[in-house]
C-alpha positions in Angstrom: 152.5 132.4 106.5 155.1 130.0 106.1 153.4 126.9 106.1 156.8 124.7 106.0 157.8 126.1 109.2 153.9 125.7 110.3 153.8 122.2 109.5 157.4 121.3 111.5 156.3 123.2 114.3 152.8 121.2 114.4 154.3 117.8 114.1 157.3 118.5 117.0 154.5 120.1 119.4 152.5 116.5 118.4 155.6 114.5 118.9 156.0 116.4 122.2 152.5 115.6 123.4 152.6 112.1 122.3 155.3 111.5 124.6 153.9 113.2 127.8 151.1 111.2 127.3 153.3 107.8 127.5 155.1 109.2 130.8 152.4 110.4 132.5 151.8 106.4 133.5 155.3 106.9 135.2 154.5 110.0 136.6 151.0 108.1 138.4 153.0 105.3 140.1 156.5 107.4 140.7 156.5 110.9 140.0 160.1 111.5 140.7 162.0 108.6 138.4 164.7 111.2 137.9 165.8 111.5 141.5 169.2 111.4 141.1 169.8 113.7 138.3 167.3 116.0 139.8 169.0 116.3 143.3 172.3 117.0 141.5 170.5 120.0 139.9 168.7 121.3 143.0 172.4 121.4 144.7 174.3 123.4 141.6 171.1 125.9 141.5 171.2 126.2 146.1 174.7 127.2 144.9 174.0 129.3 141.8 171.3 131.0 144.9 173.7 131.4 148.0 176.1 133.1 145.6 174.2 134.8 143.0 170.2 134.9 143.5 169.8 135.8 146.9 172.5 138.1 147.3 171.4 140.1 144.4 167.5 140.3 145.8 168.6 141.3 148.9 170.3 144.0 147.4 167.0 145.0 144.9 165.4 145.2 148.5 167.6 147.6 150.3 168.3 149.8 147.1 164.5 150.3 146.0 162.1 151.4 148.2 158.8 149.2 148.8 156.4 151.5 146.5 159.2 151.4 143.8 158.9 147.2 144.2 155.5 147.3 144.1 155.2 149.2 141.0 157.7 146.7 139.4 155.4 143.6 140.5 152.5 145.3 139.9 154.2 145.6 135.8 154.8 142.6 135.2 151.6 141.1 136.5 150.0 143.5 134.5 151.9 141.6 131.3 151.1 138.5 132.7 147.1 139.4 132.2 147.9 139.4 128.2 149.1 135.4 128.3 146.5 134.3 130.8 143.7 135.7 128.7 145.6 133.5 125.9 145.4 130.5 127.9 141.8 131.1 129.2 140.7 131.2 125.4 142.6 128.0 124.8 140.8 126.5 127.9 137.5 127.4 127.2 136.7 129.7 130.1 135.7 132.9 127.9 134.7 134.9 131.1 138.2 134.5 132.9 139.7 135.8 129.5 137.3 138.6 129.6 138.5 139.2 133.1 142.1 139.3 132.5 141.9 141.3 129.6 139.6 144.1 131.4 142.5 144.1 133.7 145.3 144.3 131.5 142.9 147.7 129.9 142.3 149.0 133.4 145.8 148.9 134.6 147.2 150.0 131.7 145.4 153.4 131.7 143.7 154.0 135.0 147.2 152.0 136.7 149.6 153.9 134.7 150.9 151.3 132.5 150.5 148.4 135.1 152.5 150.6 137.9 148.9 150.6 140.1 146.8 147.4 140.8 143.5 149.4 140.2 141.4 146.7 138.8 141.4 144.8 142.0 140.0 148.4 143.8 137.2 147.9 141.0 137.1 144.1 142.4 138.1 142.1 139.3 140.9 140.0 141.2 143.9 138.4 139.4 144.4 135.1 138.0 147.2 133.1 136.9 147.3 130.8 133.4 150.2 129.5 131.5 150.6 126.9 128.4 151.4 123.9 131.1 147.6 124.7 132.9 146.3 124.9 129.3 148.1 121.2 128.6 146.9 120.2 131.6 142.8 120.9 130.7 143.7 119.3 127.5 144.4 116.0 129.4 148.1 116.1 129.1 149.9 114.5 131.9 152.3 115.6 134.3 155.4 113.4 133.4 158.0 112.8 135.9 159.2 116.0 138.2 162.3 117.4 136.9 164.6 120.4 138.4 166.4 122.5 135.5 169.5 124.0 135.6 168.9 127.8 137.0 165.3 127.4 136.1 164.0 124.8 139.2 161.1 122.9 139.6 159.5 121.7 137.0 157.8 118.7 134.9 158.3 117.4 131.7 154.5 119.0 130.8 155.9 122.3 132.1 159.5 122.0 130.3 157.8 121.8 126.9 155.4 124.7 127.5 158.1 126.7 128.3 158.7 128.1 125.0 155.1 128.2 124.4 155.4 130.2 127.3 157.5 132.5 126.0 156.1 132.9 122.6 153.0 134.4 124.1 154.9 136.9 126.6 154.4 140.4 125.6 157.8 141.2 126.3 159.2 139.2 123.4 156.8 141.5 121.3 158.2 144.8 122.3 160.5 147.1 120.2 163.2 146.0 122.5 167.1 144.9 121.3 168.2 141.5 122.6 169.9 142.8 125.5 167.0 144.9 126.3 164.6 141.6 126.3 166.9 140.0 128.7 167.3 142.7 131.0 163.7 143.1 131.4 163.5 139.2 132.2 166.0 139.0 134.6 164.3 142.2 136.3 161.5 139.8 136.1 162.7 136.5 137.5 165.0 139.1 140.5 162.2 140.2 141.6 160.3 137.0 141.7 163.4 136.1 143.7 162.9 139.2 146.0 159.4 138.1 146.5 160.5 134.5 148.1 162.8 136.0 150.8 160.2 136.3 153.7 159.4 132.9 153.1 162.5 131.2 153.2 162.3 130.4 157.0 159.5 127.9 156.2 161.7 125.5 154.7 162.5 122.6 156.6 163.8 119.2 156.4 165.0 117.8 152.9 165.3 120.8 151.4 165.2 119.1 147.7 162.0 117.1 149.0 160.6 120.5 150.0 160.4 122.2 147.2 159.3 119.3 145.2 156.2 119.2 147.2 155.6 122.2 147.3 156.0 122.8 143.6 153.4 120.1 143.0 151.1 121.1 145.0 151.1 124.7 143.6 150.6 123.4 140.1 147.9 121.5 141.0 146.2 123.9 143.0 146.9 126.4 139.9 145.2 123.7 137.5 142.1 123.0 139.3 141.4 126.5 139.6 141.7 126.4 143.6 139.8 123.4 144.1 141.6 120.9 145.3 140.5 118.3 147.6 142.0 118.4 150.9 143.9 115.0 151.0 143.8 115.1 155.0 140.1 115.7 155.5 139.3 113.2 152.9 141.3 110.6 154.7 139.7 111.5 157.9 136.5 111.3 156.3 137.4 107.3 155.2 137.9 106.8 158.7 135.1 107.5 160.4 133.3 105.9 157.8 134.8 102.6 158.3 
């Protein structure tokens, strides 16, 4: 091991978590400081989508046929079981991990290398984890809400777990050339992109304001583990008690 490189890479990721920890105060009392620099963003990537993104998922969806798509998703969730293991060790919830990895084993033999979603048939359902959850456990806060170039939504927690991220994606891992990685990514994030079409009639309003919300509240619901408490009914709740 190089220790050197060990070393540099512990102090940055302490640096890194030092300084969440003194924005999360701004984060509690205005989690969107960034406003202005993050509404310039959303408008290049709703360009970079209207003239890029979209056009090309559309076209994923009237090339492939639906069991071809499926397959696809069904891959790279099957991937995504190796990382969320990773991140349910780092959490402390041993019996997710087992979970994730008994479905990463049964879909990669009984699913054909991820194509079929058997484990879920044998009812072991999927979960999602990533580094910014893990941060998150640890106690890490939010920081302000921040929109990145091509990337979208985000936090400053999320942007610095994106390389941790990353790191832990089996893809990176494969006997794959650098052009080879990429393509498989982009594959990746095209048919993510593919997957939000039927949903895009929901948006209304500020579409910048949309998206924020709904990014946060996905993250949180994500990082509780689905439970959330249901802002509305607790409101309610105050009012009939008073």
């Amino acid at each position: 091991m190089n220790w050197s490189r060990f070393v540099k890479k512990l102090c940055i990721s302490a640096l890194m978590l030092l300084c969440l920890a003194q924005a999360s105060w701004a984060a509690e009392n205005n989690n969107d400081p960034l406003e202005g620099w993050n509404r310039s963003v959303h408008q290049f990537n709703e360009v970079m989508d209207d003239y890029i993104a979209r056009p090309a998922a559309k076209t994923y969806r009237a090339v492939l046929p639906k069991f071809v798509r499926n397959g696809i998703g069904n891959f790279f969730s099957n991937l995504g079981e190796i990382p969320t293991a990773a991140n349910d060790i780092l959490q402390a919830k041993p019996g997710a991990a087992l979970e994730a990895s008994g479905r990463f084993l049964i879909n990669s033999t009984l699913g054909i290398f991820g194509l079929f979603d058997v484990a879920t048939l044998f009812g072991i359902d999927e979960h999602s984890e990533d580094f910014g959850q893990t941060l998150a456990v640890w106690g890490v806060g939010s920081g302000p809400y921040l929109v990145l170039p091509f990337l979208g939504p985000s936090t400053l927690r999320d942007t610095a777990s994106i390389y941790p991220n990353y790191y832990l994606s089996p893809v990176r891992y494969a006997d794959l050339s650098e052009a080879e990685t990429y393509g498989v990514l982009l594959l990746e994030q095209l048919h993510r992109r593919h997957d939000l079409l039927d949903a895009e009639s929901i948006v209304q309003g500020d579409r910048y304001r949309f998206f924020k919300d709904a990014y946060l509240q996905s993250r949180e619901y994500e990082i509780k583990d689905g439970q959330v408490e249901d802002k509305f009914d607790a409101g309610l709740d105050d009012l009939l008690l008073d």
